[in-house]
Steps between C-alpha positions, in 0.01 A plus 500: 500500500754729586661420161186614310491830710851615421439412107230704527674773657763522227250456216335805634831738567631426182211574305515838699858555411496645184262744592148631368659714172778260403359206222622161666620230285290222324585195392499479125543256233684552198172465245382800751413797307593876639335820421569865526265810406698815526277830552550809225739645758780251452511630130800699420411884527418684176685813349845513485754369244336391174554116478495269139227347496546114495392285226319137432853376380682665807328299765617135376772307670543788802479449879293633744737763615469657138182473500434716793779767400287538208159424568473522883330353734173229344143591657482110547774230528491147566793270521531074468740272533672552149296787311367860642194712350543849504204734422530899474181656401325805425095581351619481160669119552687225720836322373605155643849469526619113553820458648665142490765354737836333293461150635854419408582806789290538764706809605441654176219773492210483339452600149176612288411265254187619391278747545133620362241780529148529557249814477289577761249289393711197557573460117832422327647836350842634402783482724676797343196746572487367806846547635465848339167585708659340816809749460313809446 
C-alpha cells in the first residue's frame, strides 16, 4: 500500500513540474503527423528593400531555410516522417510546397520536390500567378 501511495505521489509532482504554460512532452510515433499554423504576424514586415520576386522554376530542389529567406514564414505547416507540406496563402490563392527528406542522408535537409497552386475556390491554377500574388 505504501508502494502505491508514493507512485502516486510522484505521478502527481511530476506532472506539476513543468508547469501550467510550458507544453510537456508526448509520446509519439514516427507515422505521427505534426502541424503548425503561424498567425499573419509571423510574416516578414512589408516595405523596405525591393526583393526579386521568386519564380515556379526557382523553388525546385531548395531547402527549407531558402524557402523562408524568400518566402517567409507558411500560414500552415505540417511535417511527417520523410516529406513536409508547406502552405502560404492569401484571398487570391494557396501554394503547397512538398518538401522530401534524402533517404540516403537522414542529416540532409529537406528539399522541395514539388509544388502546386490552387484559387480560392479550391481549384488547380497557375503556380507562376500565384507566387506573383503571394509576393505582392
Amino acid at each position: 500500500m505504501r508502494f502505491l501511495t508514493l507512485a502516486a505521489l510522484l505521478i502527481t509532482l511530476s506532472a506539476c513540474a513543468a508547469g501550467p504554460d510550458e507544453e510537456r512532452p508526448r509520446a509519439t510515433t514516427a507515422a505521427q503527423t505534426t502541424a503548425t499554423h503561424y498567425a499573419t504576424a509571423d510574416q516578414p514586415p512589408a516595405g523596405g528593400p525591393a526583393k526579386i520576386k521568386v519564380t515556379a522554376q526557382q523553388l525546385l530542389g531548395q531547402n527549407d531555410a531558402w524557402l523562408v529567406a524568400h518566402l517567409g514564414h507558411p500560414t500552415f505547416r505540417r511535417a511527417d516522417r520523410v516529406a513536409s507540406l508547406w502552405q502560404y496563402k492569401n484571398h487570391q490563392c494557396m501554394l503547397n510546397v512538398f518538401l522530401y527528406a534524402d533517404e540516403s542522408n537522414a542529416a540532409a535537409p529537406k528539399r522541395i520536390l514539388h509544388f502546386d497552386a490552387r484559387d480560392s475556390n479550391g481549384h488547380n491554377t497557375d503556380r507562376e500567378h500565384c507566387l506573383t500574388v503571394l509576393q505582392d
